[in-house]
C-alpha positions as CSV (number, residue, x, y, z in Angstrom):
1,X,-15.5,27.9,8.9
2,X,-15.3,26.0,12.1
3,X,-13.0,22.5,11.9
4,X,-12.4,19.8,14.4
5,X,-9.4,18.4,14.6
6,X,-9.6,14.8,16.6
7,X,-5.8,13.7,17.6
8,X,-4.9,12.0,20.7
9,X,-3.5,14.1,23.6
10,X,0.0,15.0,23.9
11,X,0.5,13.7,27.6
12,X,-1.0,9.9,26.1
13,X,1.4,10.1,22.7
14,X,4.0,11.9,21.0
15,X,4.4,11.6,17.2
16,X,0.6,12.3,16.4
17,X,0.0,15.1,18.7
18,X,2.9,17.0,18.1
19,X,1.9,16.6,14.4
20,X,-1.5,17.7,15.2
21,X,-0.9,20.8,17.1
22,X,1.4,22.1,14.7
23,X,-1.1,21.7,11.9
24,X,-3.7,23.4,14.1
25,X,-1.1,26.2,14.5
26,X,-0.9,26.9,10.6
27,X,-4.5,26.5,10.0
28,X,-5.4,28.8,12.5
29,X,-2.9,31.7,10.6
30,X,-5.7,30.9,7.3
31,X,-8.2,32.1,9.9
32,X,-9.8,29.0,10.3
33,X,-11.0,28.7,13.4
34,X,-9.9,25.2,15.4
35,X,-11.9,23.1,18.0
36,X,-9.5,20.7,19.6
37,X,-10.6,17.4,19.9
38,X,-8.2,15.5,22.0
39,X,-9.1,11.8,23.4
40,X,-6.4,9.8,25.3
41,X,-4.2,7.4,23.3
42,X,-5.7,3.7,23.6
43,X,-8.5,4.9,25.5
44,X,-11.4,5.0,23.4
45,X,-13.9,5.8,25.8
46,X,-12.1,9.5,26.5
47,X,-14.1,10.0,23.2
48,X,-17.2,10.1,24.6
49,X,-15.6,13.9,26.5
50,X,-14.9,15.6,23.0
51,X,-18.1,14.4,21.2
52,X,-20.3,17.6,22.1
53,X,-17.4,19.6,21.0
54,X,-18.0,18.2,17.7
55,X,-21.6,19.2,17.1
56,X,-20.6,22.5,16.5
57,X,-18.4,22.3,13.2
58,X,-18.6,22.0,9.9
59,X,-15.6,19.5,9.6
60,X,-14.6,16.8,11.5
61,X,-11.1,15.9,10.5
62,X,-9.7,12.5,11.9
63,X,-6.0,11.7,12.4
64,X,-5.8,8.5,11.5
65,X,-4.2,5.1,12.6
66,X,-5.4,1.8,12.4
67,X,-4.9,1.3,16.0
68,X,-4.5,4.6,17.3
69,X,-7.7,4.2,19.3
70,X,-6.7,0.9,21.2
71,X,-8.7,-2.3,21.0
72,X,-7.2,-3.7,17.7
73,X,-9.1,-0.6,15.8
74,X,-12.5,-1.5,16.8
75,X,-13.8,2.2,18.2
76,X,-13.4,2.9,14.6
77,X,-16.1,1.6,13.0
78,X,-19.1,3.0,15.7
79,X,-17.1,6.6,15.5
80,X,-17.1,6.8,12.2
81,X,-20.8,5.3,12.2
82,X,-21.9,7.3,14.7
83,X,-20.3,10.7,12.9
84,X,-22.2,10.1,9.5
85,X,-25.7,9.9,11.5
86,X,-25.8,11.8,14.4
87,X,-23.7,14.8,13.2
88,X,-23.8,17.3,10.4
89,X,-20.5,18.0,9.7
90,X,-18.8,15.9,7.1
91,X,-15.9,13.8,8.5
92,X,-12.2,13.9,6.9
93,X,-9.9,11.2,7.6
94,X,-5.7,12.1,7.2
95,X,-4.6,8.5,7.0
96,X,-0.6,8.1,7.7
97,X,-0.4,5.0,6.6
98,X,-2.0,2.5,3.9
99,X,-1.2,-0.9,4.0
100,X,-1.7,-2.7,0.5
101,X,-3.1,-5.8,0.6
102,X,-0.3,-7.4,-1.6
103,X,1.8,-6.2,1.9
104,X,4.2,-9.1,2.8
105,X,3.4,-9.6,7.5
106,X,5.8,-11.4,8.5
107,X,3.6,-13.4,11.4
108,X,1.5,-17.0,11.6
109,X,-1.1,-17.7,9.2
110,X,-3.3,-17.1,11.5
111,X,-2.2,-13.5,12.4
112,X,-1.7,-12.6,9.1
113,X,-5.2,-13.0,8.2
114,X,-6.6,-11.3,11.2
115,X,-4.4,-8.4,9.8
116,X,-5.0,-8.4,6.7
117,X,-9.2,-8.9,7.3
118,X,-8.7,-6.0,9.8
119,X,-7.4,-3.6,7.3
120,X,-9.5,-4.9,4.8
121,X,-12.7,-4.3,6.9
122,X,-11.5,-1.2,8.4
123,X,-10.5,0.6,4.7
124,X,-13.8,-0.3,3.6
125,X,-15.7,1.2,6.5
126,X,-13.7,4.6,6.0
127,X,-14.7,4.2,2.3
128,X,-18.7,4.3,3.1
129,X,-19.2,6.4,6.4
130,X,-16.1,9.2,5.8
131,X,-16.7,12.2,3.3
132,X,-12.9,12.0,2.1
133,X,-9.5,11.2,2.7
134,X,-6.4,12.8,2.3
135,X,-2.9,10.5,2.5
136,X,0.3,11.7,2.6
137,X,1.9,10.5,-1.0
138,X,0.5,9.2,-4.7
139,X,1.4,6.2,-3.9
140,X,-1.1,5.3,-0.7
141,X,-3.8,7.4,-2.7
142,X,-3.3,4.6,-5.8
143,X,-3.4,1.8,-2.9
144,X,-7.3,3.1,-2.1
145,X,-8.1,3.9,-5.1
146,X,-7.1,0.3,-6.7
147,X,-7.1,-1.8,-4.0
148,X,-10.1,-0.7,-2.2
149,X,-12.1,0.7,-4.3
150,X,-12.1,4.0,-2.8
151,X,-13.7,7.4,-5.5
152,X,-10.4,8.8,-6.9
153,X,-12.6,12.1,-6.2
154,X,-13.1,11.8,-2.7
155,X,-9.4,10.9,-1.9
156,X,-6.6,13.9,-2.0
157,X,-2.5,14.0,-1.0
158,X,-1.5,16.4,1.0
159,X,2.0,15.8,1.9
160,X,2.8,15.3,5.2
161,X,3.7,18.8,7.2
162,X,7.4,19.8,8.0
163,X,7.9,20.7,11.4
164,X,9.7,24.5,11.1
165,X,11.6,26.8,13.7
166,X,13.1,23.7,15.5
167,X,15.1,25.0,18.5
168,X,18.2,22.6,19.7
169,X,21.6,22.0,20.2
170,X,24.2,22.8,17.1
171,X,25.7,19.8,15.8
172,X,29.4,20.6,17.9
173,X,27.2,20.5,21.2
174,X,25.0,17.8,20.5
175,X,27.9,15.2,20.0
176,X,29.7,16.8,23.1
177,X,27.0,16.1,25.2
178,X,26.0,12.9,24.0
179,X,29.7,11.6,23.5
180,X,29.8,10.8,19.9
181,X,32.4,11.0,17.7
182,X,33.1,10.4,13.8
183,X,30.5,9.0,10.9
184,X,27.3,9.1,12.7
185,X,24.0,6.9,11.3
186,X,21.0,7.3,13.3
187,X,18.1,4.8,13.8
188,X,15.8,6.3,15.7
189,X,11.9,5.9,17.3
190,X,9.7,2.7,17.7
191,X,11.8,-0.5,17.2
192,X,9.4,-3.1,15.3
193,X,10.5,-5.9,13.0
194,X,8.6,-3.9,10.1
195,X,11.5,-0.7,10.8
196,X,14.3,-3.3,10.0
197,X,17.0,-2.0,11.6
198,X,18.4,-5.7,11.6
199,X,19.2,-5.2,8.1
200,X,21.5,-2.2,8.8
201,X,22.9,-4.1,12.0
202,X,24.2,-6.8,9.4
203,X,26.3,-4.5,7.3
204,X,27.3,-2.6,10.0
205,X,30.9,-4.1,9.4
206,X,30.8,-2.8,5.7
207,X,30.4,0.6,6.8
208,X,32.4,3.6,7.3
209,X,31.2,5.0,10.6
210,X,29.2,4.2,13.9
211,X,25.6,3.1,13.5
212,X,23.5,4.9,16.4
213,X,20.3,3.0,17.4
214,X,17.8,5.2,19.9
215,X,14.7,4.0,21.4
216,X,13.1,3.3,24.9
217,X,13.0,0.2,25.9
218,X,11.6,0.8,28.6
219,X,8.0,1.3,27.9
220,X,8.3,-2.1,25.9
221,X,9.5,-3.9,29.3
222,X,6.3,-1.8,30.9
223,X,4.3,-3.4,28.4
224,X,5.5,-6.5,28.2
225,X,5.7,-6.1,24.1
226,X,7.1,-9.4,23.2
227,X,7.1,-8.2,20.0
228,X,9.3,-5.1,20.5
229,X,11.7,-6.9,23.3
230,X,12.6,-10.3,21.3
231,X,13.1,-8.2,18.1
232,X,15.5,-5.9,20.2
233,X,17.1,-8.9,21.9
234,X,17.7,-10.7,18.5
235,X,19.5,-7.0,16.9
236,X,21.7,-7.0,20.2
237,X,22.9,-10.1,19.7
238,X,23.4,-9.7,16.2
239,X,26.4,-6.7,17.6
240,X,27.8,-9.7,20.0
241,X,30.0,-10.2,16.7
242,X,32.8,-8.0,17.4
243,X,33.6,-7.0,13.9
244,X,29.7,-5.8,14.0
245,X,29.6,-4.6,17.7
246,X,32.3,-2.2,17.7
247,X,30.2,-0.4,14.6
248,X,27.2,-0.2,16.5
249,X,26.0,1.7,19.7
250,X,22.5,1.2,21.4
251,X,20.8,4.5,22.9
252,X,18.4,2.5,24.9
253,X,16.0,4.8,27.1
254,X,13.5,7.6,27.5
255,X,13.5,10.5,24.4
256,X,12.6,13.7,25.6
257,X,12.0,15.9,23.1
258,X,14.5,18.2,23.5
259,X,17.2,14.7,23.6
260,X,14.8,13.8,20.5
261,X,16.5,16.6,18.2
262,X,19.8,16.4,19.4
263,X,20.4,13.4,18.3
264,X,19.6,14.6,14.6
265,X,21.4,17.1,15.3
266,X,24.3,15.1,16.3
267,X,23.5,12.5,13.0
268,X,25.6,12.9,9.7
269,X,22.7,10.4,8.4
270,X,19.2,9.0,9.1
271,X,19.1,5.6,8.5
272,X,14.9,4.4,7.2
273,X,15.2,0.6,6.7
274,X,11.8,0.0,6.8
275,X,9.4,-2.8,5.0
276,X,7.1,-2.2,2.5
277,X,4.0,-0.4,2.9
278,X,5.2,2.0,5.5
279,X,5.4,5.6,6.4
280,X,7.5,7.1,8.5
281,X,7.5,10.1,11.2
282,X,10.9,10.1,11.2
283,X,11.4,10.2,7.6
284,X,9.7,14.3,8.4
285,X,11.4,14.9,11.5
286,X,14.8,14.0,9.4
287,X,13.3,16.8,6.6
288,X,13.0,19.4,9.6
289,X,16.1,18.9,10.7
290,X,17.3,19.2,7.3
291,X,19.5,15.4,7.9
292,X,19.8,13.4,4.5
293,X,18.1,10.2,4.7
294,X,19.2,6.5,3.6
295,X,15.5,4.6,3.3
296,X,14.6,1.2,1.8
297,X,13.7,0.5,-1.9
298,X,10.3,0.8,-1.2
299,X,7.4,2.6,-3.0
300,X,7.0,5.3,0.0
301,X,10.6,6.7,-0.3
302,X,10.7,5.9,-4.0
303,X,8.1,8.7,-4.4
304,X,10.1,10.7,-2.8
305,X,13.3,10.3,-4.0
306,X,12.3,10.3,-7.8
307,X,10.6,13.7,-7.6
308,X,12.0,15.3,-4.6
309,X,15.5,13.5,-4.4
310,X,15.4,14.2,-0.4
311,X,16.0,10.6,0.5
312,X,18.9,8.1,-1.6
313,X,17.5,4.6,-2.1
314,X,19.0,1.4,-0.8
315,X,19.0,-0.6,-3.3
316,X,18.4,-4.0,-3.1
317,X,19.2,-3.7,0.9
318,X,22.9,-2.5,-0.1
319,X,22.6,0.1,2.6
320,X,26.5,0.0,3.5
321,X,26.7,0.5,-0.2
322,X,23.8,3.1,0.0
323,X,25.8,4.9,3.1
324,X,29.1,5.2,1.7
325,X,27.8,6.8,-1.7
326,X,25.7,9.6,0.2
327,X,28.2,10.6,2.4
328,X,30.3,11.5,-0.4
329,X,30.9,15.2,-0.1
330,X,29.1,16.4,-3.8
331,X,25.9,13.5,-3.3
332,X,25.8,15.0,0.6
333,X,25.8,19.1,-0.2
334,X,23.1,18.4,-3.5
335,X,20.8,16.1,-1.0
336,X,20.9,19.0,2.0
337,X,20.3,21.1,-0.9
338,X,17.2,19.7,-1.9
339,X,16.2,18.9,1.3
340,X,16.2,22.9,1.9
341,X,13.7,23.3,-1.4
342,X,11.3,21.1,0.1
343,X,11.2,22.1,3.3
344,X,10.2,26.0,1.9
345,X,7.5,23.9,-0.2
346,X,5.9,21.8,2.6
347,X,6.9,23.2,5.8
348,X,3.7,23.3,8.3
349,X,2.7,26.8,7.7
350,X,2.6,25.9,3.7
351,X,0.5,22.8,4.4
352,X,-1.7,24.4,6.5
353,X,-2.7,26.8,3.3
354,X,-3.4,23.8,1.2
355,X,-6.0,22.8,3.4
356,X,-8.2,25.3,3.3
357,X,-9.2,24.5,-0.5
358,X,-9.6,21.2,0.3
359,X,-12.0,22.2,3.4
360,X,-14.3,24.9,1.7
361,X,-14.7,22.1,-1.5
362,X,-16.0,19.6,0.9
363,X,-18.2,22.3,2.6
364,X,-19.6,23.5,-0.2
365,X,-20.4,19.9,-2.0
C-alpha cells in the first residue's frame, strides 16, 4: 500500500505540517509506505511539483483547509477535479474544520454571503469529486452529513492525533526564563475575532491569576491583516482599564517552537474562547502537553468534554467563573487525569493504526 500525504511544507506553515509529518511518522511504523506531497502554503501553483509524485499511489490523502491553498480556496475545486480524472488513486480529504451553515460571521452582508456561498460550494465539490472524508469529531461528521448532504458511509472520525515525546523546559524553568509568576492562563496562536480572546480580556478582573496572551504580531503588520491588527488593537485597549490591565500580559512576537512549548509548560491553564463552529490546534497541543483546558460552550469542546472530560465548559461565557472552578485542586488532579487516558488512546502513534483500516476499506471498494 502506497499513500500520499499532500500538506503544505514546514518552512511555508507550522500547525499543518508539523501535524502532517507526525502522522506520516506513525503510519510509516504500520508499514505503510509514505510519498510526501508537500506544496508551499498559499502558493498553489508549487502543486504543479508534487503532482507526478502522486501517479504512483493508491491514496491520495488531502489535509484540508478551506483556504490552505491561497486564493480564497479556489485551487480546490481543479485539484480535486483534476484528481478524480486524471489519477487512479482515490482521494481522501482530513477536513479540520467544518463550518455549519447555521454558523453566526460576524462581517457585512456582503462578506457573509461570499463566505457562506464559498463553503457552501466548496463542501459540495468535496462531496462529488473526493472518495471520503474523515473529520476530527461526531459533531463536524453530523454537519456533512445533515447539512450537506454528504453519504454517512463515505464520511469517518478519526480524532485528531496527539503530538507524543514532547521535549522542553519543566514547568520551574519555563516561568524562570520567561518571568512569570503565580496563576498562569494562556491564550495562545493566531489572534482572529472568531478565537475570542476579548471575552476572557473582559473578566480578566474577575479572575484569580494573570491571563497570558502570545501571538506574533508581527507577520500581521507584514501582511497588513487589518483584520488581525484592529482586533488586537481593540483587546489592548480593552487592558488600558487598570483593574483589567494589571491581570493581563501580552506576549507579542515570533513563537519558535521550542518558545511554543514552554509557554505550556509554564501555563497552569489553556484558555479556548473560541466561536462556534471551530476547531482548534491548540485545543491538541494543550492534550500533549497534558495542560487542562477552559474552552467555550460550543458543540466542538462539548463533544469533548461530555465523553472525554479533558476540557471544562464555559458556560454561558462565565469563563472567570469557569477558571476559578477548574483550578480548584480535586477538579485540576481529575482533569490532568483524564487528560493522561486520552492521550494513551489517541496519541499519534495510536491514530496512525486506525488509519490503516480505513485506507485498505477504501482500496479494496
Amino acid at each position: 500500500m502506497k499513500i500520499a500525504m499532500v500538506y503544505p511544507s514546514v518552512e511555508s506553515e507550522n500547525a499543518m505540517s508539523n501535524y502532517s509529518l507526525d502522522l506520516i511518522e506513525a503510519l510509516k511504523k504500520t508499514g505503510i509506505a509514505i510519498v510526501k506531497g508537500e506544496y508551499v502554503f498559499h502558493k498553489p501553483f508549487s502543486l504543479f511539483k508534487i503532482l507526478p509524485k502522486l501517479r504512483r499511489c493508491e491514496i491520495i490523502h488531502i489535509q484540508h483547509e478551506y483556504n490552505i491553498l491561497g486564493w480564497k480556496g479556489l485551487p480546490f475545486f481543479p485539484l480535486l477535479l483534476f484528481l478524480k480524472f486524471f489519477y487512479k488513486g482515490k482521494a481522501i480529504l482530513t477536513m479540520h474544520n467544518v463550518p455549519s451553515k447555521k454558523l453566526k460571521i460576524e462581517e457585512t452582508k456582503f462578506k457573509r454571503f461570499l463566505r457562506r456561498t464559498f463553503y457552501l460550494t466548496q463542501n459540495k465539490w468535496i462531496k462529488y469529486f473526493s472518495d471520503h472524508t474523515i473529520t476530527h469529531c461526531h459533531y463536524f461528521k453530523k454537519i456533512l452529513i445533515n447539512e450537506y448532504g454528504f453519504n454517512e458511509k463515505k464520511v469517518s472520525v478519526v480524532p485528531q492525533a496527539v503530538k507524543e515525546g514532547i521535549k522542553t523546559a519543566d514547568r520551574k524553568s519555563a516561568r524562570r526564563d520567561l518571568n512569570l509568576s503565580g496563576k498562569i492562563y494562556l491564550i495562545i496562536g493566531t489572534f482572529v475575532p472568531d478565537h475570542g480572546a476579548a471575552d476572557v480580556v473582559k473578566q480578566a478582573d474577575k479572575i484569580d491569576g494573570k491571563v497570558l496572551i502570545v501571538t506574533n504580531a508581527s507577520s500581521a503588520y507584514q501582511r497588513n491583516d487589518r483584520r488581525v491588527l484592529n482586533y488586537l488593537e481593540y483587546v489592548k485597549s480593552l487592558a488600558k482599564n487598570p483593574k483589567i490591565g494589571k491581570k493581563v500580559r501580552f506576549d507579542l512576537k515570533e513563537v519558535p517552537f521550542d518558545l511554543w512549548w514552554k509557554y505550556f509548560s509554564a501555563s497552569d491553564l489553556v484558555l479556548l474562547p473560541y466561536k462556534e463552529g471551530l476547531a482548534s490546534g491548540i485545543f491538541s497541543d494543550a492534550i500533549a502537553m497534558k495542560i487542562p483546558m477552559i474552552g467555550s460552550d460550543i458543540a466542538y469542546f462539548r463533544e469533548f468534554a461530555e465523553k472525554y472530560g479533558i476540557i471544562e465548559l464555559a458556560k454561558n461565557g462565565d469563563f472567570a467563573l469557569a477558571i476559578n472552578k477548574a483550578m480548584k485542586k480535586i477538579n485540576y488532579s481529575k482533569m490532568k487525569s483524564k487528560i493522561k487516558d486520552y492521550v494513551k488512546e489517541f496519541g499519534v502513534n495510536s491514530i496512525g493504526k486506525k488509519y490503516k483500516p480505513v485506507y485498505e476499506n477504501l482500496i479494496n471498494h
